[in-house]
N, C-alpha and C positions, 0 to 999 in steps of 0.2 A: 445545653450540650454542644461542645463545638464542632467547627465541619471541617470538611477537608479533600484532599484531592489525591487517590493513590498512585503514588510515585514508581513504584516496583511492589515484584510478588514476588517472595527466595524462600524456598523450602519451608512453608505453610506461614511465612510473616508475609505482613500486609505495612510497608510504608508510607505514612498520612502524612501530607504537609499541608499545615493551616492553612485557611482560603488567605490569610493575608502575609506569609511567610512561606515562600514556595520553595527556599533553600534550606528550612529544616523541617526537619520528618522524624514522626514518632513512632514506633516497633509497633505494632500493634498482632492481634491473634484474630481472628473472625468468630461470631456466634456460631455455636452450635444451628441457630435456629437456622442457619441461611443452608446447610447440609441437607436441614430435613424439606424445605421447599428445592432443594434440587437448582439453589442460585448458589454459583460462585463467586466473590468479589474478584474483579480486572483492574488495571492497571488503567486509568483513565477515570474510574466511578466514583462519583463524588460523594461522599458518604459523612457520616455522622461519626461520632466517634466519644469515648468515654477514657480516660487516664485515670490507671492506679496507682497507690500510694508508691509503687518501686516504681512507675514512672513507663510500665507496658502500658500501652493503650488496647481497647475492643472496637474494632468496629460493629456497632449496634446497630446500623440503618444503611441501606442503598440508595441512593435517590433513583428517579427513574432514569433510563438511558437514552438520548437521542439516536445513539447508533450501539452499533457492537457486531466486531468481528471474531471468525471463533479461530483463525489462524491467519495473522498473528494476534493473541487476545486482548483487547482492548476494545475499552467502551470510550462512547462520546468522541469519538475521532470525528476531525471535521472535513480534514483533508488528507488525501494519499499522497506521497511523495513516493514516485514509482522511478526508481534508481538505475537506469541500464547503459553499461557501460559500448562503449562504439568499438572496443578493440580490447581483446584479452579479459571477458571471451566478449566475443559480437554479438550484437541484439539478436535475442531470439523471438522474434517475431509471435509466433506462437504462445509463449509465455505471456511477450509484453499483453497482447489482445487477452488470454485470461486474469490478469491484474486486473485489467481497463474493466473485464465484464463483471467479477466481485465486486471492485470499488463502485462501478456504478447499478451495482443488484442493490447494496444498503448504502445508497446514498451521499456517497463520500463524492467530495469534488477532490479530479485527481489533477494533478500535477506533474507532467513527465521531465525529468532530467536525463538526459543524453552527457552521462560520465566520461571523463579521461580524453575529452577532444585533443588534450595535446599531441594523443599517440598517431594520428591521423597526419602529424604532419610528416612526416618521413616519405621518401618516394619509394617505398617496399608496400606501401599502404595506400595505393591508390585505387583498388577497386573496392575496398573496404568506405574509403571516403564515399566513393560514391555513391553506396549503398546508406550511408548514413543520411548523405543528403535528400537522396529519395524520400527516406523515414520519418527523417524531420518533416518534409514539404508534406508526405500523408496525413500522419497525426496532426499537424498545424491545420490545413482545410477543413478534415475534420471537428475540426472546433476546438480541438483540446490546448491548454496553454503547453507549452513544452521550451525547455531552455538547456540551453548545450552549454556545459561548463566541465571546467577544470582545477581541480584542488592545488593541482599544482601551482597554475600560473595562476590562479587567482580568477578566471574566467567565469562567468557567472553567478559567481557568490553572494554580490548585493544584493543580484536581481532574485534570486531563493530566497535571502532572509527577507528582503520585504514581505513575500508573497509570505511567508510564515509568519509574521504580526499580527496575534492577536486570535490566534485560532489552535485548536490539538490538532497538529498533523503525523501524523505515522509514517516514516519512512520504511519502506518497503523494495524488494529488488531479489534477487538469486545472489548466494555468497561471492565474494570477489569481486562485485561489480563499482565499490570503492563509495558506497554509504557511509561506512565509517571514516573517512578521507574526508568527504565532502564536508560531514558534522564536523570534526577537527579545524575543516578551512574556515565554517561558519563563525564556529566559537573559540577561538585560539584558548591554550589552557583546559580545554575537554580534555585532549589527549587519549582519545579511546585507541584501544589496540588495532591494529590492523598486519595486515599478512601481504606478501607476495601472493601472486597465481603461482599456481603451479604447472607448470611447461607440458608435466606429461598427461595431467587429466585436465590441463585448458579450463581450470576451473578455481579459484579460492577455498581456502581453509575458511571453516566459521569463526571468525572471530568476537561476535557478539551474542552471550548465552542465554538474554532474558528478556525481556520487553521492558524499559525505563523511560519515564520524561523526562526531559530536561527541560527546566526553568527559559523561557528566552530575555526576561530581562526586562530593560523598559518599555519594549513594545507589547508587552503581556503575551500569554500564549506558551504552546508546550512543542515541545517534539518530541517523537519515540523513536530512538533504536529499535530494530526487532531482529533479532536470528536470522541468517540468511538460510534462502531456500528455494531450491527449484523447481516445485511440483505443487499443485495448488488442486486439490479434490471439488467439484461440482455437487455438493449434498446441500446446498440450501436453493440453488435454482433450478427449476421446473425448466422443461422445453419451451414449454408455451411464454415463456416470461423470459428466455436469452435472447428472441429480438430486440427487447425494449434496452438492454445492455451495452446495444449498439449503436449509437446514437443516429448515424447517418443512416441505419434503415427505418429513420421513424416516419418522415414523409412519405417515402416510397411505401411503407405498409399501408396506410391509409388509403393507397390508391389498388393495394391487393384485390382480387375479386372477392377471396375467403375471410370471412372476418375469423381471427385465429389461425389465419395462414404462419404455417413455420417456415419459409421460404425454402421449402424440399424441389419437391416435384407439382406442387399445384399448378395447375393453368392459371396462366395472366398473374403469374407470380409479380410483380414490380423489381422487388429487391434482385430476385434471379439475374432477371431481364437484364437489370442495371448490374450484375457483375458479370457478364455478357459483352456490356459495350461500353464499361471503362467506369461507367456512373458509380461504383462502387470498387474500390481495389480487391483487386482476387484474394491477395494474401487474407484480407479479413474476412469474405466470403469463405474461403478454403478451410479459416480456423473456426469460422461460425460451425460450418459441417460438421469439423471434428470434436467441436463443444457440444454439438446437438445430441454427434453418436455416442458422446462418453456419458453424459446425460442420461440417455436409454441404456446402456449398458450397465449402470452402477448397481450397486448390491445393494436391496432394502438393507434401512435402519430398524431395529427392532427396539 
């Protein structure tokens, strides 16, 4: 039976492309049986599959999944490419730290791109730049890799497609932040659609409707477009388990008094302490709180 690697999912078809043929893809339908265990096949699952005489394929088998996000959906991602553009509209802080804490609840090593540097260069944009630079110099100590590029000018495009050789990465971001621009600079000839912002809601048209890979070629390895989107739900992480999503409060917890300290109001809290006196920047204390509270607040799943 041959295997395969699903490409896209469009109104209940499943496209497989053989493990050694990742530019063509066969129609395929899903078993009944994966309905009655309550599995869906994702774009990303590498699966098995069976071809009928008109030339439909089944997919028959799931293998098992290393990861699997449930918005945007995709299995076996290895890496996040978290998309945020520096101007029209400006990094939303808040946002970006709920990216960082999903991709790092399942595992994903993320990758930030700081979009659209060119727009920074005009002198109507000079407190915006500097806000930028702060962000970048954050996230960077913090340990994350992060790289400021431009579709336009051609500004950090090599340095993206290396880091993208040889792995399934998801690119990810809120609409308009120019994801689809950046793929386009990547791989000339993509030619995915793309939109202006729009002036009056400061924000992007979606212009990307489904989650797909793209083949990258000789370096082996996938990317995915996915939907733009600006609001991202907390139903697969526990309170007790959003510190660990933060990377730079994992020393400081260890020195907590409470073991299972949620860095609230406990005595000899560490991480508190240290967003107190600079050891931790407030913006991500500030959005940790408010990931804590929405946390507590959400509606059982039934």
């Amino acid at each position: 039976m041959p295997s395969g690697i699903i490409m896209k999912a469009l109104s209940g078809f499943y496209y497989v492309a053989p493990e050694d043929r990742p530019h063509q893809t066969v129609q395929c339908r899903a078993r009944g049986i994966f309905k009655k265990r309550g599995i869906s096949p994702l774009v990303g699952d590498r699966v098995e599959y069976s071809v009928a005489e008109t030339g439909e394929g089944t997919v028959d088998e799931i293998e098992p999944r290393s990861t699997e996000l449930i918005r945007p959906p995709i299995a076996n991602a290895e890496q996040a490419v978290l998309v945020f553009s520096v101007r029209r509209p400006v990094i939303n802080l808040q946002l970006l730290d709920k990216f960082l804490a999903h991709v790092e609840s399942v595992g994903l090593e993320p990758l930030l791109c700081f979009s659209k540097r060119d727009l920074l260069d005009g002198g109507d944009a000079e407190e915006e730049a500097e806000f930028y630079e702060n962000t970048f110099r954050l996230y960077e100590n913090i340990g994350y890799r992060v790289i400021s590029t431009s579709a336009k000018r051609g500004e950090g495009v090599e340095e993206v497609r290396e880091a993208l050789q040889g792995k399934l990465s998801v690119f990810a971001g809120q609409s308009g932040v120019g994801k689809s621009s950046l793929l386009n600079a990547l791989f000339p000839g993509l030619q995915l659609e793309t939109n202006e912002i729009s002036e009056k809601l400061g924000r992007g048209k979606h212009t990307t409707r489904h989650v797909e890979l793209i083949p990258l070629g000789n370096g082996g390895g996938f990317v995915a477009d996915t939907p733009g989107f600006s609001q991202l739900d907390f139903m697969e992480i526990e309170a007790g388990e959003l510190g660990a999503c933060f990377p730079e409060f994992a020393a400081l917890a260890e020195e907590c008094r409470f073991r299972g300290c949620l860095h609230l109001k406990e005595p000899s809290c560490k991480v508190r302490e240290a967003s107190e006196t600079g050891g931790v920047a407030e913006s991500r204390y500030r959005n940790y709180l408010a990931f804590i509270q929405e946390i507590k607040e959400r509606k059982p799943r039934y």
